[in-house]
C-alpha positions as a Markdown table, in Angstrom:
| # | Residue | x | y | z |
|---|---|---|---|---|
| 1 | Unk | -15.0 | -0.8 | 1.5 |
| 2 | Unk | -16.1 | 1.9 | -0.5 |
| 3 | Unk | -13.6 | 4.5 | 0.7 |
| 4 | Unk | -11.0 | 6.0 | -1.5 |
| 5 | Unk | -7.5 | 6.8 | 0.1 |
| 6 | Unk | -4.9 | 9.0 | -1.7 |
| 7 | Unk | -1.3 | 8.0 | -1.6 |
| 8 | Unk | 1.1 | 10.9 | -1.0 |
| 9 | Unk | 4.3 | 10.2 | -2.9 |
| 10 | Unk | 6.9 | 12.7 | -0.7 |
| 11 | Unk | 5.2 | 10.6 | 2.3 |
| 12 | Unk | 7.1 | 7.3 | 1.0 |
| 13 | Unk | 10.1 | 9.2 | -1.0 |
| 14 | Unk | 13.4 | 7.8 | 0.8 |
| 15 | Unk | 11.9 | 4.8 | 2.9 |
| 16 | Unk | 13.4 | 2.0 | 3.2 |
| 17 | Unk | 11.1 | -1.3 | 1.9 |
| 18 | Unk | 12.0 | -4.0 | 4.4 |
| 19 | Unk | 9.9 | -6.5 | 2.7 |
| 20 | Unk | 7.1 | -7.3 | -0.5 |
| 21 | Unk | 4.7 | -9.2 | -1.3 |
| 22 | Unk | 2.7 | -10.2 | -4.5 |
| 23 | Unk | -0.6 | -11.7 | -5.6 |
| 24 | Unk | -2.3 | -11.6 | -8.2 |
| 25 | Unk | -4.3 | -9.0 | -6.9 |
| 26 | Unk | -2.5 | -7.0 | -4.9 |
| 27 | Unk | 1.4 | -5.7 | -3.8 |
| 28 | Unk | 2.2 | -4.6 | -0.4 |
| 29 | Unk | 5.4 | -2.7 | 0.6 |
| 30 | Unk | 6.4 | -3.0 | 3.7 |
| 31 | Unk | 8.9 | 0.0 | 4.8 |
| 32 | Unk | 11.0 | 0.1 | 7.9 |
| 33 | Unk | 8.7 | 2.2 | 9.9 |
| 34 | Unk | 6.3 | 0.1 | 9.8 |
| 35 | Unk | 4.7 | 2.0 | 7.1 |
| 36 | Unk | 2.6 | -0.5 | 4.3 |
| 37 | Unk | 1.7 | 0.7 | 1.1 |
| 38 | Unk | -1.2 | -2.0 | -0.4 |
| 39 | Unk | -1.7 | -1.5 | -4.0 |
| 40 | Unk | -4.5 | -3.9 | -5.2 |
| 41 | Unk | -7.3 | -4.0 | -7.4 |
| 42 | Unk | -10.8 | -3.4 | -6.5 |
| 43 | Unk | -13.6 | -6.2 | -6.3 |
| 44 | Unk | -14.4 | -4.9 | -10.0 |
| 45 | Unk | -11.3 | -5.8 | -10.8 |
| 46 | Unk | -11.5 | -3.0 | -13.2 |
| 47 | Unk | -9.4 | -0.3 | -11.5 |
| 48 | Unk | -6.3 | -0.4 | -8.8 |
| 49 | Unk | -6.6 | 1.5 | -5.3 |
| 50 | Unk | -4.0 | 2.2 | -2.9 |
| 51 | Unk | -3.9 | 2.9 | 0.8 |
| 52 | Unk | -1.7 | 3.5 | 3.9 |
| 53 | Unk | -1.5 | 2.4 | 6.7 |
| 54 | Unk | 1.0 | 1.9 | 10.0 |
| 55 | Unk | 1.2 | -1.1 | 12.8 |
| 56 | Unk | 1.8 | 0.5 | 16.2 |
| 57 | Unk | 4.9 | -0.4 | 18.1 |
């Protein structure tokens, strides 16, 4: 789990969220496209990371 991602705001800039959901860890967007954006904290707990990623149709 190591790996850093980098979120690329224009990539998410007019999407539509279709759903969310908290924890107390994390937030997950869920866009239209099937797009998620997971925001969470890492198992430090000291800093937040953020990656991408896309369910296939």
């Amino acid at each position: 789990m190591g790996e850093k991602y980098t979120v690329i705001p224009e990539k998410v800039v007019g999407k539509t969220v279709e759903e969310i959901a908290i924890t107390d860890k994390s937030v997950v967007l869920k866009f239209d496209d099937n797009t998620f954006l997971d925001i969470y904290l890492d198992p430090t707990g000291k800093s937040l990371r953020t990656s991408t990623n896309r369910l296939k149709e």
